[in-house]
N, C-alpha and C positions, 0 to 999 in steps of 0.2 A: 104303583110299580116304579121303581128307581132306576134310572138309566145313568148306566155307567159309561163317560167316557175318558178315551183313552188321554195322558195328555204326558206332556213331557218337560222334563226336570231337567232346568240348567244346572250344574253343579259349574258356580264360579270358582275357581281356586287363585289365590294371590301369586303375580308371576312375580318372577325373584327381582332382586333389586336391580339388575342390570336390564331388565325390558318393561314393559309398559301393554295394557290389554290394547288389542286392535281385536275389527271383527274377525278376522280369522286366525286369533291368539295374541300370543305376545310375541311383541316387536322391539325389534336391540334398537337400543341406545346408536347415532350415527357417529361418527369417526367427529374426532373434536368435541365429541361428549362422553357425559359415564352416566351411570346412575348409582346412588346410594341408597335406597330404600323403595322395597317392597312393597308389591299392587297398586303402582303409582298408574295413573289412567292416561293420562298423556303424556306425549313430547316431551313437555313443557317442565317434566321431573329430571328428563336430563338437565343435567350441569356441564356448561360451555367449557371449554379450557382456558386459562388467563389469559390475558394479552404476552405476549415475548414465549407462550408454548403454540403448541400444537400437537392433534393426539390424531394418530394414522386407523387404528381399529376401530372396531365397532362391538357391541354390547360390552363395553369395558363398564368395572365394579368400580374403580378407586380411580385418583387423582392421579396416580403416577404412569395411566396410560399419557399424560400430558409431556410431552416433553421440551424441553428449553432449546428456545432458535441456538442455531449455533451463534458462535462469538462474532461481533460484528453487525449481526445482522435481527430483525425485531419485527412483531407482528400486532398490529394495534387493538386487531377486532378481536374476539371471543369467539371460541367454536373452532379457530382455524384447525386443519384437517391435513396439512399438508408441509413439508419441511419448504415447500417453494412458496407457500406461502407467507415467508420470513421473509425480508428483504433487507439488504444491505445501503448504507451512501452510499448516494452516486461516486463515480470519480469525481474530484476536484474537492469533494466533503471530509471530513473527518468523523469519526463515531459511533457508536455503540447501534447506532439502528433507532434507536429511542430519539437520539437529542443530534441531528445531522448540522457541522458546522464548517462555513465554506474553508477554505485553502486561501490565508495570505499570501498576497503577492511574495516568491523568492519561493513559496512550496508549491508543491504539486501533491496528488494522490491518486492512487487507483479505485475500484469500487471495492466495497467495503473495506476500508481503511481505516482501523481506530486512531491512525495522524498521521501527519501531513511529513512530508518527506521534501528534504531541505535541496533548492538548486545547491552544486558544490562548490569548490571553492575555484575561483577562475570563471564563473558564470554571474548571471545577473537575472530575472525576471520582473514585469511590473503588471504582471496576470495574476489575476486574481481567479480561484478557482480552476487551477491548472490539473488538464486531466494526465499528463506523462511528462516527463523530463525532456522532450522536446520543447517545452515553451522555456528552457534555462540557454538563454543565449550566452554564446561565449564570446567573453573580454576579443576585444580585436589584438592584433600582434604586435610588440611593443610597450603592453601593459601587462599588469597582473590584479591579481583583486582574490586577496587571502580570507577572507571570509566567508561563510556558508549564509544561504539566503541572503544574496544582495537582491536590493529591488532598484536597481538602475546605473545605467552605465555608466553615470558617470562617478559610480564607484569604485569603478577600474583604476587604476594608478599605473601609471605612466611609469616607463621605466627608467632609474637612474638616467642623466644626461653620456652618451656613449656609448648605452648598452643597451640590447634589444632583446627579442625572442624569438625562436625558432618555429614557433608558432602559435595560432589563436589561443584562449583560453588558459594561458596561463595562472597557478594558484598561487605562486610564490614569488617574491624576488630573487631568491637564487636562479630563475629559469631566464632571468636577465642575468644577458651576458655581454662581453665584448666583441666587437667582429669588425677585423683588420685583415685585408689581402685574401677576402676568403676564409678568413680562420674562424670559427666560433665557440668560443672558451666560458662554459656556462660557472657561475660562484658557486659551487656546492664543495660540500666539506672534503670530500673526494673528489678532485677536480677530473671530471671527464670530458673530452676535449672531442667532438664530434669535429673530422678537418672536409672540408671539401676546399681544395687547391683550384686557385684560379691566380696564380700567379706562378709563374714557372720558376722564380725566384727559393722559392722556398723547396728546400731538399729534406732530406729528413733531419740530416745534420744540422743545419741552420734554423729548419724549423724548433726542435728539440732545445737550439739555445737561444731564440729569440721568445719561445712560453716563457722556457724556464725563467726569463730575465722580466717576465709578466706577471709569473705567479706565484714567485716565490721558491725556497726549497722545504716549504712541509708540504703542497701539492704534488701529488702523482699526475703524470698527462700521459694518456692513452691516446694513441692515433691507429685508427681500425685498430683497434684490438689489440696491440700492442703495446705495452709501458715503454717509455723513452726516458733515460736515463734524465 
């Protein structure tokens, strides 16, 4: 006599190329990977995303779930899964996220910075890896210092003998000026003449021909705001 028992039939079917069998089916591919090919049995068939991407979904098919850190900023591991997973230079660095290189003395930078960003002109720094443009101290008063990224003060220059500034940080030697009886009479091509009176001596009349007899007749002198013949 033949005894029949009952028994039962796995029918495996291949899961498609973006999951992989688990015991209770097939399972996607994790965010920062894909799959490409069909009835793959584990994990391990996923493919990670490059270094500089990162892929936010899950059971993605192709490469292009991958997407590129934004600019500046770069991800060294495989798999990453997350746009914060990129990261940018510190302040004080310069570059692409890949290759971070510090900030000569005279620059500064912010975080992710692909370069470095020049003290201006009238300033000086000797900081190396400066994180904001508070480390660009300015020229004291008296001086000037016309080039971008100085790295020390004493690259400031002294103003002409007689002629000063109105104040620190000067970039130019036109901002040296002369200053007689209160007057201060700056060298620019249009000569504007900021007056504060501290001589009772000087009227507008006298004042008006005692510039005039300063600065020549192709300068214009303005006193508050008004041209004087």
């Amino acid at each position: 006599m033949k005894l029949w028992m009952p028994c039962a039939i796995l029918l495996m079917l291949p899961c498609q190329h973006l999951r992989f069998p688990f015991v209770s089916g097939c399972r996607s591919c994790s965010a920062g990977t894909y799959g490409v090919s069909s009835g793959s049995k584990t994990s391990d068939a996923c493919v990670k995303c490059s270094p500089g991407t990162y892929g936010t979904g899950i059971g993605a098919s192709s490469p292009s779930i991958c997407t590129d850190c934004a600019v500046g900023t770069y991800v060294f591991q495989y798999g990453a899964s997350s746009p914060s997973d990129c990261r940018g230079c510190d302040a004080g660095y310069y570059g692409d996220g890949k290759v971070c290189t510090p900030c000569p003395a005279g620059y500064y930078s912010f975080y992710t910075s692909l370069q470095c960003l020049s003290c201006p002109t009238g300033t000086w720094s000797d900081v190396e890896k400066a994180t904001d443009p508070s480390f660009c101290n300015n020229c004291p008063v008296n001086t000037y210092q016309p080039a971008e990224h100085a790295v020390s003060s004493s690259q400031c220059i002294s103003c002409p003998t007689g002629t000063v500034t109105v104040s620190d940080g000067a970039g130019s030697i036109k901002q040296c000026g002369t200053s007689e009886a209160g007057i201060y009479i700056s060298y620019t091509q249009t000569i504007a003449v900021t007056i504060e009176i501290k001589d009772e001596l000087y009227n507008e009349a006298t004042l008006s021909v005692y510039l005039r007899s300063m600065v020549g007749d192709k300068g214009i002198i303005m006193v508050n705001g008004v041209v004087l013949a």
